[in-house]
N, C-alpha and C positions, 0 to 999 in steps of 0.2 A: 588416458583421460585424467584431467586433475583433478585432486584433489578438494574437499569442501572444506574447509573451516573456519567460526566466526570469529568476531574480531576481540578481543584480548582484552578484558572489561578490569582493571587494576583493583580501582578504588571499590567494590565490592563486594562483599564474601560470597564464594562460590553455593555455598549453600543459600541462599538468602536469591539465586539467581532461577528462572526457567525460561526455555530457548522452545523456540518453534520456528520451521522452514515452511515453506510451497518450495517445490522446483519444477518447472518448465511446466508452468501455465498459459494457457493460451489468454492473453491478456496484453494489453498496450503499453510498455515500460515507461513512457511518457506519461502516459496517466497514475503508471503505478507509484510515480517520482514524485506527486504533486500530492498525494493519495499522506502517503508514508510522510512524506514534509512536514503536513496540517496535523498527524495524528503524534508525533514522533514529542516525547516528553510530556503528554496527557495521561492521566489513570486511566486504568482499564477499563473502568467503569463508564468514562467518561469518553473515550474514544466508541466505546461501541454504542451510546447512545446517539452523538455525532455519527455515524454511520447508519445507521437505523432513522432519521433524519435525511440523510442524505439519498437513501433508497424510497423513503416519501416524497422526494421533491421540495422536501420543506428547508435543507439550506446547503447550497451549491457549495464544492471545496474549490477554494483561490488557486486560483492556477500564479504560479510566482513564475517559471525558467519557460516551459515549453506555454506562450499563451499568445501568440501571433495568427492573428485573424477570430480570435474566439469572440462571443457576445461577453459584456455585462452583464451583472445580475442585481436586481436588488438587493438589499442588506448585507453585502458585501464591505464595504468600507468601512460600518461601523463595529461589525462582531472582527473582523482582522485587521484595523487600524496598525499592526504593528509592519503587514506589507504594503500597503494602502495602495492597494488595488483591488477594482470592482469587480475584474477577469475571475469567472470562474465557469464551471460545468457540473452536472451530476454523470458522475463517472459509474453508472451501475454495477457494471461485469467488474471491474475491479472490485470496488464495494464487497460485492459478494463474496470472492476469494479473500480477501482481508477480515471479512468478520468471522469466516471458517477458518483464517489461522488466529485468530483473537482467540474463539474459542478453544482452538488447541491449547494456545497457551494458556488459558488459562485450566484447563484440564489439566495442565503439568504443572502448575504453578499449584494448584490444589493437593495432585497426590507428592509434593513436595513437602506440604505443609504449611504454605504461605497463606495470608489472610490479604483474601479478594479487596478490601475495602483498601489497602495500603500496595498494591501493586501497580509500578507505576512503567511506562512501558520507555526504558532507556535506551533502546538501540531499534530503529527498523529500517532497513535499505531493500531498496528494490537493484538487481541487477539482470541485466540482460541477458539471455537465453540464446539458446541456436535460432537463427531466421529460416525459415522454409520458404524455398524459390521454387515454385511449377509454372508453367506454362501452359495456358489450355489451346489447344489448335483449333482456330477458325477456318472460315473461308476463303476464299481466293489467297494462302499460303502464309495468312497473318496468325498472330497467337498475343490472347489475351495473359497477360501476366495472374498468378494468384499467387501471394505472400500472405506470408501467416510470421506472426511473430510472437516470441516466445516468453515469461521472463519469472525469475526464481521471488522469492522474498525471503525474508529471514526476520525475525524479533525476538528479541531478547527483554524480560520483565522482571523488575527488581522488586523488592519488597524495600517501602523507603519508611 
């Protein structure tokens, strides 16, 4: 099995840094991609209010790479004019998994000694997980497919 490690943050102090993972969530990595995109360079504070928003219905995340066949949404072009697209969804089940790793991190970012109000979230990738292939057997010798797919997260938060 390999190995985990995150990725090699230069420009700043290790202490001034706190890291939190998910691994092998049952979650849709394409959503978790579009998720992490919209949040990735936001304060903490501010990414989990956007989310908590986004768990009310009250403003869809832009879907920018995986957004082929999706609806529009209202208020979409004007709050992310910077990808200027209307394509978006409320991606719940991610949601959820994303704001229990927010709060990890910032549970580490606290007993670190970092101040909440100045924590800004530098690094969040979503990466792919093992896929699960079953098969459920029908009748007359057919079999319905069942896939489950997997996918890790990681974040890392700086005090800026």
């Amino acid at each position: 099995m390999g190995g985990w490690r995150y990725p090699q943050v230069i420009k700043y102090d290790e202490s001034k840094i706190a890291r939190a993972m998910i691994r092998d969530a049952p979650i849709s990595f394409k959503e978790t991609y579009e998720v992490c995109k919209v949040i990735k360079g936001m304060r903490l504070v501010e990414a989990k209010e956007f989310l908590k928003k986004v768990l009310e219905f009250k403003e869809p995340v832009p879907y920018v790479r995986y957004k082929l066949n999706i609806g529009h949404k209202s208020g979409l072009a004007e709050r992310w004019s910077k990808w200027k697209t209307p394509i978006g969804r409320y991606p719940i089940k991610v949601v959820k998994y994303i704001l229990k790793l927010l709060d990890n991190v910032e549970n580490n970012a606290i007993n670190k000694g970092l101040d909440i109000e100045k924590v800004k979230i530098i690094h969040i990738a979503a990466h792919r997980s093992y896929y699960l292939k079953k098969w459920m057997p029908r009748a007359f010798g057919r079999a319905t497919p069942w896939f489950r797919t997997h996918t890790s997260i990681e974040v890392m938060v700086a005090e800026v």
